[in-house]
C-alpha positions in Angstrom: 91.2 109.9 116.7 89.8 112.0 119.0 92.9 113.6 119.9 93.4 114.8 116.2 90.4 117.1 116.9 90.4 118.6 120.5 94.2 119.3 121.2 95.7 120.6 118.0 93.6 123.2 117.7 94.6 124.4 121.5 98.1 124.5 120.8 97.7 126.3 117.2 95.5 128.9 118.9 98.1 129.4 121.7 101.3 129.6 119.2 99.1 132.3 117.5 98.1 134.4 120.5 101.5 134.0 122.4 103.1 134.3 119.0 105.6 131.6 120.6 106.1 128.6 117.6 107.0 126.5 120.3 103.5 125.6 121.2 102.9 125.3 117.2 106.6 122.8 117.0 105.0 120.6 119.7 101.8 120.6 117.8 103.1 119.3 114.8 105.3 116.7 116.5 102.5 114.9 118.9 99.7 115.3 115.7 102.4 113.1 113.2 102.9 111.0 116.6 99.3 110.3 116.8 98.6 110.6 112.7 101.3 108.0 112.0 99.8 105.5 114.2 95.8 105.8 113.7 95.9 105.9 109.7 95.7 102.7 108.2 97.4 103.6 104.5 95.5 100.7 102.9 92.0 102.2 103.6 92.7 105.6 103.8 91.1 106.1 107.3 91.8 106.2 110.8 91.3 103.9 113.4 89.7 105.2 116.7 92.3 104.2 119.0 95.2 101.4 118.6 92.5 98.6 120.8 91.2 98.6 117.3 94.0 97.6 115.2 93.4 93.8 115.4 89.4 94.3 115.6 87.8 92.4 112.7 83.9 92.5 111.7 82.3 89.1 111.5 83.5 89.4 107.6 86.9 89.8 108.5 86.6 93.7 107.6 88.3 96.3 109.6 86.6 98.3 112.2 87.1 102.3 111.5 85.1 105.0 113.4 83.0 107.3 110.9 82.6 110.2 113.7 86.3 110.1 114.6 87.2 110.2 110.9 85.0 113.6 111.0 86.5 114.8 113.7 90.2 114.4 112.7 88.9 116.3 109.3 86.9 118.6 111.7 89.8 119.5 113.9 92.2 120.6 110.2 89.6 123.3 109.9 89.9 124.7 112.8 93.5 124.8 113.0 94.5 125.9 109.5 93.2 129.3 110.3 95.7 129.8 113.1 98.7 128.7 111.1 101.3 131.1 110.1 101.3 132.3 106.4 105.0 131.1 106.3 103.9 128.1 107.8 
C-alpha cells in the first residue's frame, strides 16, 4: 500500500509541471495495477502487500495495515490537486 502514497503523487506533479499527460496516463495505469490487487472488496481495505493475502489472525481474521490504509487515502489528497480540470 505504500506505493499508493509515495509514487502517484510524483508522477501527477510531473504531468502537471511538464504539462506532458503521459506521466499522468502511466500514473493511472500502475495505481489501478497496484489498486486492483491490494483491495480486498469484501472488507473494503487494502492489504499491505500481496505476502499478506493468505495471513490469518489466530481468529481466522484477515490481516490489513491501518497506516497503509491512511496512506493510500493520504496519497488521493495530494494528488487530486494536480489533476487536470478535464480530468
Amino acid at each position: 500500500s505504500d506505493a499508493l502514497f509515495m509514487a502517484p503523487p510524483v508522477w501527477t506533479k510531473l504531468s502537471k509541471v511538464t504539462q506532458d499527460s503521459k506521466y499522468l496516463d502511466f500514473m493511472d495505469k500502475q495505481y489501478h495495477k497496484t489498486y486492483n490487487m491490494l483491495w480486498d472488496k469484501e472488507e473494503k481495505l487494502f492489504f499491505r502487500d500481496k505476502s499478506y493475502f493468505n495471513v490469518r489472525e489466530k481468529n481466522g481474521e484477515k490481516i490489513f495495515w491501518a497506516r497503509g490504509n491512511g496512506w493510500v487515502f493520504g496519497g488521493l489528497a495530494l494528488m487530486i490537486p494536480d489533476f487536470p480540470n478535464d480530468w
